[in-house]
C-alpha positions in Angstrom: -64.3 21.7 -118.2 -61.6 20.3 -116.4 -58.8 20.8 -118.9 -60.1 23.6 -120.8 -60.3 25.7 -117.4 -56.9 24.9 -116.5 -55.7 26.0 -119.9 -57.3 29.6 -119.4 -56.5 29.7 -115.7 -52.9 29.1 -117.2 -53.0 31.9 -119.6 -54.8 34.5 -117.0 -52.2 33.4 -114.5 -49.7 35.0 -117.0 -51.3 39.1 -116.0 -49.5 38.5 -112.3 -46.2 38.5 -113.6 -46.9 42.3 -114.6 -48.4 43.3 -111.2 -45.1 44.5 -109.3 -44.3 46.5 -112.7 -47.8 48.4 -112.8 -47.2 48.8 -109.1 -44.0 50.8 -109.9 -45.4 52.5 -112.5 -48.2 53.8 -111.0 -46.1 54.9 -108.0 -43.8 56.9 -110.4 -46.8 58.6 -112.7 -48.2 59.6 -109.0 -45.0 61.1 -108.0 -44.6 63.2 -111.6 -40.9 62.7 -111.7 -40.1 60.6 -114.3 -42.7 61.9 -116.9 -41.6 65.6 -115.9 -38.7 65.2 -118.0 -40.1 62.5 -120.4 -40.2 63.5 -124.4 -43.2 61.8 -125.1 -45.3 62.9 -122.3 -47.0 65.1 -124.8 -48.3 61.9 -126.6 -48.5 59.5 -123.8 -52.0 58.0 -123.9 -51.6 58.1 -120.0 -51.7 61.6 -119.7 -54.8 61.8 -122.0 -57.7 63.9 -119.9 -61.1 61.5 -120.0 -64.3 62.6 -117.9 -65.7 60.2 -115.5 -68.4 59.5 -113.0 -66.3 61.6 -110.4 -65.4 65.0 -113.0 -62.2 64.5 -114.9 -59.6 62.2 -114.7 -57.2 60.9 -116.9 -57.1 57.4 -118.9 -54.4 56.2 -116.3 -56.6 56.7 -113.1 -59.9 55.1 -115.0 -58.2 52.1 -116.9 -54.6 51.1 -115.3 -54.0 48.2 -116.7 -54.7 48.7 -120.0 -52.7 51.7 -120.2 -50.1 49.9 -118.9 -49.9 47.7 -121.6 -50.5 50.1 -123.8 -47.1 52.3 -122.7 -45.3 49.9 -121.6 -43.1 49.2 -124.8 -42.5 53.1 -125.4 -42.2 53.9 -121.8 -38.4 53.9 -121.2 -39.1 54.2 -117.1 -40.5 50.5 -117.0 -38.0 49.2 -119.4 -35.3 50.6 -116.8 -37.5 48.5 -114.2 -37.9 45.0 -115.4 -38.7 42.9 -112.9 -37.4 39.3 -113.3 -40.1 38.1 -110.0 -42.5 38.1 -112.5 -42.3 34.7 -113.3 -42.5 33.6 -109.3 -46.1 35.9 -109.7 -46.9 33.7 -112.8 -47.0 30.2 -110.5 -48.4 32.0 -107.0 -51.0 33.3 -109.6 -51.5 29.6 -111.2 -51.8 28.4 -107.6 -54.5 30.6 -106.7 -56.4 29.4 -110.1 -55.9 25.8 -108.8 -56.7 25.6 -105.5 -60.4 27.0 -105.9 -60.8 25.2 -109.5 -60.3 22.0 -106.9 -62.0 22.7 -104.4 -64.8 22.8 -106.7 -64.4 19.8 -108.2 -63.4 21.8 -111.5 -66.8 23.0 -112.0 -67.8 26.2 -113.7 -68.0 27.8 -110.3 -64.9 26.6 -109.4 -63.4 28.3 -112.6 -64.9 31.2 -111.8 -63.5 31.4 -108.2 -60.1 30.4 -110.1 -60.2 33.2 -112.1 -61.4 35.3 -109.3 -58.3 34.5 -107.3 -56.1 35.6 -110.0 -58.0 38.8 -110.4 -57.8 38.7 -106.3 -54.1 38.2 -106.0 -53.0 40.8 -108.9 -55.1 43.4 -107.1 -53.5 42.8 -103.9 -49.7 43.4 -105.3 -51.1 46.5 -107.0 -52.8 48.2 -104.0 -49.9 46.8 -101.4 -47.4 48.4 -103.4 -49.4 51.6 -104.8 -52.5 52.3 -103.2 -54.1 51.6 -106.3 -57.1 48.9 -106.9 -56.8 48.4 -111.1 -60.6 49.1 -112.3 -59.9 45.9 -114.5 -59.9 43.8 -111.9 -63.1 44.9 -110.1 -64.6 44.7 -114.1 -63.4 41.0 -114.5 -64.9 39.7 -111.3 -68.3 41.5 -112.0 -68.4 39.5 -115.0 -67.1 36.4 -113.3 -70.8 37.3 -111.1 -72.7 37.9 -113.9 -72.2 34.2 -115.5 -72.6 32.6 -111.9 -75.6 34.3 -111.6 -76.9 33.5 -115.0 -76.3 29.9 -114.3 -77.7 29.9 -110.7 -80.4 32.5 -111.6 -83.0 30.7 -109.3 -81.1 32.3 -106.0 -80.7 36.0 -108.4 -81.9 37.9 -104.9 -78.8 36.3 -103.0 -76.6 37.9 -105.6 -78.5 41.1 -106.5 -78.5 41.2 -102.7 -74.7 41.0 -102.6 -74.2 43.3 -105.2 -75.0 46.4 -103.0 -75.2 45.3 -99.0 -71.6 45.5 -98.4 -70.3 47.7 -101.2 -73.6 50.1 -99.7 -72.4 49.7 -96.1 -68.8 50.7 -96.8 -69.8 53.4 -99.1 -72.1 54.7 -96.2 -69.2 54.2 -93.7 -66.8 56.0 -95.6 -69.4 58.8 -96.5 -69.9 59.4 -92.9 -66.5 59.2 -91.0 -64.4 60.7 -93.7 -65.5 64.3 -93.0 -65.1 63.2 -89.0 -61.6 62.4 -89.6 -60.7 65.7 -91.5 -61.9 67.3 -88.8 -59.2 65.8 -86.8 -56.4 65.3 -88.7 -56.9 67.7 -91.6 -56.7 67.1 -95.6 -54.1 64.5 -94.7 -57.7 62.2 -94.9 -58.4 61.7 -98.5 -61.3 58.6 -98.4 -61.5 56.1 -95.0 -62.3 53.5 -97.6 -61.3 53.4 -101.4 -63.4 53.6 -104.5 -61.9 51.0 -105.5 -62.6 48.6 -102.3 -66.3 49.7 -102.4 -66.2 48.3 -106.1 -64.6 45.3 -105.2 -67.2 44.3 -102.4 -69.5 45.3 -104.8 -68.5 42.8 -107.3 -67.7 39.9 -105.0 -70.8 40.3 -103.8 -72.7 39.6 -107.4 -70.2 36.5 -107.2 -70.7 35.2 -104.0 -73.9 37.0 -102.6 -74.3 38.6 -99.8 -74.5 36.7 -96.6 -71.0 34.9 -97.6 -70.0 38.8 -99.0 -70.3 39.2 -95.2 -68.1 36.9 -94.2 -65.9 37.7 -96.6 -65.3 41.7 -95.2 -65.6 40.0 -91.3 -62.8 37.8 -92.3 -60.7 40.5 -94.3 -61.4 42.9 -91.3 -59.9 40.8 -88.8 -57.1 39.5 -91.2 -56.5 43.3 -91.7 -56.7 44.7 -87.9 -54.3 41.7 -86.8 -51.4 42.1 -89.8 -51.4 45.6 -89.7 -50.6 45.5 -86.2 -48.1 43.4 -86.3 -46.4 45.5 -89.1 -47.1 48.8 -87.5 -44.8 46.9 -84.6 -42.1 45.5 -86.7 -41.7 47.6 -89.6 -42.7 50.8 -88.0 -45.9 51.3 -90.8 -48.0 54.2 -90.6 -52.0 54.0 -89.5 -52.6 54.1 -93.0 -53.3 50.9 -95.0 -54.4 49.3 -98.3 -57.3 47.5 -97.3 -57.9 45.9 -100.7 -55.1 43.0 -100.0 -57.1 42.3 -96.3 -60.5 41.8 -98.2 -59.2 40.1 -101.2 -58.0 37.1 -98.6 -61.2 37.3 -96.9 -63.1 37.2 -100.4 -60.3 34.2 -101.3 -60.9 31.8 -97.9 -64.5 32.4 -98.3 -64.3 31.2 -102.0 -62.4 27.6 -100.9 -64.1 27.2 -97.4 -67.1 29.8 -96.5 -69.9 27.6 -96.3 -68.0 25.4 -94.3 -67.1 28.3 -92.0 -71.2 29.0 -91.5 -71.7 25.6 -90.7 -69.1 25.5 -88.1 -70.2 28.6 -86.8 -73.2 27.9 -86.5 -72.9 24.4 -85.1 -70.5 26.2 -82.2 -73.4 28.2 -81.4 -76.1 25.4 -81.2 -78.1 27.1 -83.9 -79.6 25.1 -87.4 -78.4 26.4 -90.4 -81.6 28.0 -92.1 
């Protein structure tokens, strides 16, 4: 396991060389300004109308990544934009394979969680950058749930569980302050909290179920309140933030050192773990 995971943790590593360039390119298809003027927008698979859950979209909104991949040698915008950090994202995203993989004494889980960090770490250059969580993503950590839960099906209510009590809370949060906050500050308030974060709490939460889920958004919460602060002081950034990079390191700890964080906890507080 050891060896083989390490060779695919290698290979996935190689998608966070491209996160920075999807960034940009999202950014730009957002703005219109590039494709305005383009020759090909009349072809671009991009552009291509699709219907979704939400009414209709377009194949860039629904699948980013792939699209990406799919314009990316006709689009004449990112060639103009190649980014040489890419290989730097390539090791950082290696790292994040490894350091899980070990933690877990390269076991299956421990792939899993390696894999998940990947997906974790592209997600959070993407959404820094652009606002944008890649649907991909969300879709490979799902699956990275489905096989733990498959192999660990005698806790499945744990994980079913985690599957919708954070992604439900957030969706219920967001459902019921987002027409508060319009209110106040007008159509300025798109959503309080993404799509695309509910999906990925939804998904960690198959993967990790849902009392370390918990953790996970308490830690990303606090990681977010505290950074964002201290940007909003330094760099002079706006109220407004991309919360998916917050919960994807509270998702990532959890992953190397969550249980060990409950026992603490609860060993501060004089209570036995149940």
């Amino acid at each position: 396991m050891k060896h083989i995971g390490l060779v695919l943790g290698g290979l996935f590593s190689l998608l966070c060389g491209f996160s920075e360039e999807l960034a940009g390119f999202l950014v730009e298809m957002e703005k219109d300004t590039y494709c305005k003027s383009c020759s090909q927008k009349g072809n671009c698979i991009a552009l291509k109308k699709v219907y979704s859950v939400g009414g209709e979209s377009d194949f860039l909104n629904e699948w980013m990544l792939v699209t990406f991949f799919l314009v990316r040698k006709r689009c004449e915008f990112i060639h103009y934009k190649k980014n040489y950090r890419r290989y730097v994202w390539m090791l950082i995203g290696f790292i994040a394979f490894i350091i899980p993989f070990w933690s877990k004494e390269f076991t299956l889980i421990g792939f899993l969680y390696g894999i998940t960090g990947i997906a974790l770490l592209f997600l959070t250059i993407v959404d820094w950058n652009s606002q944008y969580i890649p649907f991909e993503c969300n879709v490979l950590i799902f699956l990275c749930g489905l096989i733990h839960l498959y192999t660990n099906f005698s806790n499945w209510l744990d994980y079913i569980i985690g599957l919708f009590a954070v992604s439900g809370f957030l969706l219920l949060l967001d459902r019921i302050s987002t027409p508060v906050l319009k209110k106040q500050y007008g159509e300025d308030v798109d959503q309080v909290i993404g799509d695309g974060d509910i999906k990925l709490m939804a998904a960690t939460g198959l993967l990790l179920g849902w009392k370390l889920n918990f953790i996970a958004l308490g830690i990303g919460c606090v990681m977010g309140s505290v950074i964002h602060l201290i940007l909003m002081k330094i760099k002079g950034s706006g109220h407004r933030l991309a919360f998916g990079p917050y919960l994807s390191l509270g998702v990532y700890i959890t992953m190397i050192c969550g249980e060990q964080l409950v026992s603490w906890y609860l060993n501060f507080l004089g209570v036995k773990p149940l």
